[in-house]
N, C-alpha and C positions, 0 to 999 in steps of 0.2 A: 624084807618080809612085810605083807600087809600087812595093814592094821584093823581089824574085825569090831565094830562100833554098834551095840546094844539100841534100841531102836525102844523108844517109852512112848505110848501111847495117852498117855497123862502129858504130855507136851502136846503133842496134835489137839486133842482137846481144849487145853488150856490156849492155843494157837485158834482154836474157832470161836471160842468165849472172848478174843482180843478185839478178832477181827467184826463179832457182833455186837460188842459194847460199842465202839466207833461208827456200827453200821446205824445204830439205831437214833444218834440226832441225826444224821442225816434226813432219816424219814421224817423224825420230828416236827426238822423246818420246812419239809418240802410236803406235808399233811399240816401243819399248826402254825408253823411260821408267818409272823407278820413283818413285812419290811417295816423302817421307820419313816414315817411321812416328814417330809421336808414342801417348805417352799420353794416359790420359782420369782425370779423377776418377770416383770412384764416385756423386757425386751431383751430376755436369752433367747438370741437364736440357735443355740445350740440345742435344744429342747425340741426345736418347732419342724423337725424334719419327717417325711412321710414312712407309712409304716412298710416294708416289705419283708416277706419270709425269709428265713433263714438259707443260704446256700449251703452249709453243713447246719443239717438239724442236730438235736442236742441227741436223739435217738441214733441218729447214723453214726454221729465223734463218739457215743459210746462203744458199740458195734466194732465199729472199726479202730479206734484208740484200746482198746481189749483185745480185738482178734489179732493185727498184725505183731503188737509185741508178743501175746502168747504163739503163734505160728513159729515165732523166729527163735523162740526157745527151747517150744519143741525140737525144731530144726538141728537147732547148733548140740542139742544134747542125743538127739541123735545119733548124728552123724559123728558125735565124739565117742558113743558109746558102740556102733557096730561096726565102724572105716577106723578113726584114730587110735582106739586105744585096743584094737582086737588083740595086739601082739603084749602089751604092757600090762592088761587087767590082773595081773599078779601083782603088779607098783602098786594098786590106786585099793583104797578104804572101800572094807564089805559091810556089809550093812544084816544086821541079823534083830530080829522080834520072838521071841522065846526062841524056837526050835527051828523057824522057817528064814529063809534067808531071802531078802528083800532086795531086790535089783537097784543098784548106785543111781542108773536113771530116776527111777520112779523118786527117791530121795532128793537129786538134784531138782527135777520140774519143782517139789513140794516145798524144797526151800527158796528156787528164785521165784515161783511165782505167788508162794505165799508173802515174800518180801513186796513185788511189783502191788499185789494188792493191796496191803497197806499202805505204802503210798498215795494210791488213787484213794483209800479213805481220809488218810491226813489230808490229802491237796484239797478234795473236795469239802473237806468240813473247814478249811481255812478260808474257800471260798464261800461257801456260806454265811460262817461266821462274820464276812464280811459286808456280804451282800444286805443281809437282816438287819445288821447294826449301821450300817451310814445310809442305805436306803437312797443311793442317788438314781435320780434321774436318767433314763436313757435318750437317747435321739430323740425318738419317735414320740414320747412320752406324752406330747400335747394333742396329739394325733388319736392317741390311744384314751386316754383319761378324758380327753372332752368338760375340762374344768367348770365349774360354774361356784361363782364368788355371791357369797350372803352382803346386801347393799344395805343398810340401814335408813329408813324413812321417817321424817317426822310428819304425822297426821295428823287431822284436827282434834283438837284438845293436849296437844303433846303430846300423843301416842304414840309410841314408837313402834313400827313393824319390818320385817324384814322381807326382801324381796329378790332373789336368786335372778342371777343374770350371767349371761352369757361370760364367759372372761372373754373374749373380744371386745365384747363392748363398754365394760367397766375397767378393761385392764390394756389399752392400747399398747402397741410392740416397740413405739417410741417412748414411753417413759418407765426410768427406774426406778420400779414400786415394788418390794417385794411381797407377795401376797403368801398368806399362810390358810387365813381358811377360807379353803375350797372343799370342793368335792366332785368328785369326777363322775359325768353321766354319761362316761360310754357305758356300752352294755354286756363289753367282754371281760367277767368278772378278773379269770384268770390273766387273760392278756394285761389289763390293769395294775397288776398283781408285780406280775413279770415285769411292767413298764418302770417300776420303782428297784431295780435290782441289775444295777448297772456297772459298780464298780464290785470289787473286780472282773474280768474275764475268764470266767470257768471256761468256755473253752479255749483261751488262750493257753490259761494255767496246767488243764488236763494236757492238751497235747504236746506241749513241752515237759510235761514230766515224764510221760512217753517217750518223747525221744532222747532225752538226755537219760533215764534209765535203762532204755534195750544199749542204746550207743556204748554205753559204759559195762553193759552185758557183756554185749560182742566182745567187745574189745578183751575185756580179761577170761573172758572162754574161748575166743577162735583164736587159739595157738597157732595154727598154721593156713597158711594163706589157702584162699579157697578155688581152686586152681590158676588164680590170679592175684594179685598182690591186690591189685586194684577193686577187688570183688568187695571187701569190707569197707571198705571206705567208702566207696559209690551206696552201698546199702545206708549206710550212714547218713551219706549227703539227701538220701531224698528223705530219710526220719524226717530231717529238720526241713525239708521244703516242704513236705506235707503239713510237719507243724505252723510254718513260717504261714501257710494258705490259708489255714483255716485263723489264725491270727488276722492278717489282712483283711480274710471275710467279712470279720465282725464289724472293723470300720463301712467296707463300704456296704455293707447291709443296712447301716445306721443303728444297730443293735450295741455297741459299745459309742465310746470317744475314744479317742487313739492312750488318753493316758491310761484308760481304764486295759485294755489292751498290753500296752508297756508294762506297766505291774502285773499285769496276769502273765506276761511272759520270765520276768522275771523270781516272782515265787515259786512258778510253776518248775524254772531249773533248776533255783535254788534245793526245793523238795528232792525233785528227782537224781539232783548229783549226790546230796547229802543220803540219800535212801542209799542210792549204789554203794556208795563207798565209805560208809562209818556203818550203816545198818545191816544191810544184806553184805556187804564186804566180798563186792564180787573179786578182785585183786588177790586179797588172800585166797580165795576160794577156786584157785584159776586149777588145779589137779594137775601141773603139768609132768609126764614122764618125766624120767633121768637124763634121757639120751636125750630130752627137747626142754633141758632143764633155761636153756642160754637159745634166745632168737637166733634162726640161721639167716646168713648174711648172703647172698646173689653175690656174687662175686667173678664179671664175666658170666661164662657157662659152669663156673665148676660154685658148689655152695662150703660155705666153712661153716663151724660153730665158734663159737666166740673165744671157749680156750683152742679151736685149732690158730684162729689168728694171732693169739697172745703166744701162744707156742714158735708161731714161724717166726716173730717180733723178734722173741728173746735171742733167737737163733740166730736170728740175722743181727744183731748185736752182743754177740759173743767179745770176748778179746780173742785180736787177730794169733794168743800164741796159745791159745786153751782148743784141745784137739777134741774131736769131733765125741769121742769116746766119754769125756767127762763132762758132755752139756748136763746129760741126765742129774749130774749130782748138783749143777746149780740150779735146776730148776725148783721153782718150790713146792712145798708140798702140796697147794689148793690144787696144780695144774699136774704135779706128779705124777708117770705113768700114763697119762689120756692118750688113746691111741689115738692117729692122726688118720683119719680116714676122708679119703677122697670120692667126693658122693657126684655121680655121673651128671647130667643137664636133666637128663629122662626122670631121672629117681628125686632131680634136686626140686622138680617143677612141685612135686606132689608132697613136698615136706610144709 
């Protein structure tokens, strides 16, 4: 018998009041936010690299890091809810709001991708949080900031005044001098800004929580192969080349340092596996039929279920003097009774 699940509108609420409390330092740092200024040596070359644009802009990886996981959820709930589960929809949990009755889909998109959103607010405010408070340096940095160092002068009578100069030429790239007060006379405020906000890699970190969240989507909602075995896991394989590209980008764009990169790829899966599977709890949440309670197994042309193969086991290890007639009574009860049905190549393809 279904089971018929009461739908509270004081949760969605209380679910948009979550998702805006976390939405709102974001905007915070990204309108008020000041990185922390840090010095440099005179001879990091790591600093001293030329500026060039972005090959994934931070507008695109949003765009596209949002559109391609929301598509493939749409997708898989879909196609679960008018091809797989057409014959089962008596199995699977109704969904009811006073007197009206709410479609399982519209429930399922609300809870995975109210879960995928949060995420993307936890990643990105860790990426913040980081960016703001160590305030490193990126490549370009020297390029961008156009330093100039306060020199101190003694004039006649002992007066002391100060006189602003080039850092090239008070700060040669052969000696280790670390310089702290400066002040940068480029003239592009923001880019300036942005120059001091290196470590972590937000889009390293975003797009691997992307793919390590739809991945772990897929995987415990596409029950049954998508007319090829191979179809979910090629989808898979390019999540993480897509992510793996815009990771690499950042190096050679000179927009990160590779460790700054490493770490963003690393929290960035950490976030995203731990969201799937403690948070959103796709696994439990997988709905699967009775009859496709146990993965089917390709076996040759013909397909088994996993108690038909435990069943043929047993069978086939009987004792040679126990007759055909009394298998039934040693079998046990979890597998008792399962009818053994033999599912043609044509019908096994689309399971």
């Amino acid at each position: 018998m279904a089971i018929v699940a009461d739908l509270s509108i004081g949760r969605v609420i209380s679910d948009f009041i979550v998702l805006l409390c976390l939405a709102v330092p974001l905007l915070i740092f990204e309108l008020l936010g000041e990185p922390n200024k840090r010095g440099f040596y005179c001879d990091d070359e790591s600093i001293r690299y030329p500026y060039r644009t972005s090959t994934v802009s931070r507008q695109l990886l949003i765009v596209i890091g949002l559109l391609i996981p929301t598509c493939l959820i749409f997708l898989t709930e879909i196609l679960r809810t008018l091809v797989w589960e057409k014959q089962s929809a008596h199995q699977l949990c109704t969904f009811k709001y006073r007197a009206h009755n709410v479609h399982r889909m519209v429930v399922r998109l609300y809870v995975f991708m109210g879960y995928f959103l949060l995420g993307v607010c936890f990643n990105q405010l860790m990426v913040d949080i980081a960016k703001y408070t160590i305030g490193r340096q990126r490549p370009h940095f020297m390029e961008i900031c156009l330093p100039i160092t306060e020199v101190k002068l003694n004039g006649i009578g002992g007066e002391i005044s100060k006189v602003s100069k080039d850092f090239r030429t008070n700060c040669p790239s052969d000696e280790h001098t670390y310089i702290t007060d400066f002040k940068c006379s480029g003239k592009e405020v923001d880019l300036i800004k942005e120059a001091q906000l290196s470590f972590y890699s937000g889009h390293s970190a975003f797009s691997f929580y992307a793919a390590w969240y739809t991945s772990l989507y897929l995987q415990a909602r596409c029950y049954r192969p998508l007319g090829s075995q191979l179809v979910l896991p090629a989808v898979q394989f390019f999540l993480f080349c897509g992510a793996s590209f815009v990771a690499y980008s950042r190096v050679s764009d000179y927009k990160h340092h590779w460790s700054d990169v490493l770490v963003g790829v690393l929290i960035g899966s950490a976030i995203g596996i731990i969201n799937a599977l403690f948070i959103a709890e796709v696994f439990q949440r997988r709905e699967i039929p009775e009859e496709f309670v146990h993965k089917r197994r390709l076996i040759g042309k013909y397909a088994f279920s996993r108690n038909d193969v435990e069943l043929g086991n047993m069978i086939e290890q009987r004792p040679a003097n126990l007759k055909s007639s009394e298998v039934d009574k040693q079998l046990p009860q979890r597998i008792h009774n399962v009818p053994i049905r033999v599912i043609s190549s044509n019908e096994g393809n689309g399971i």
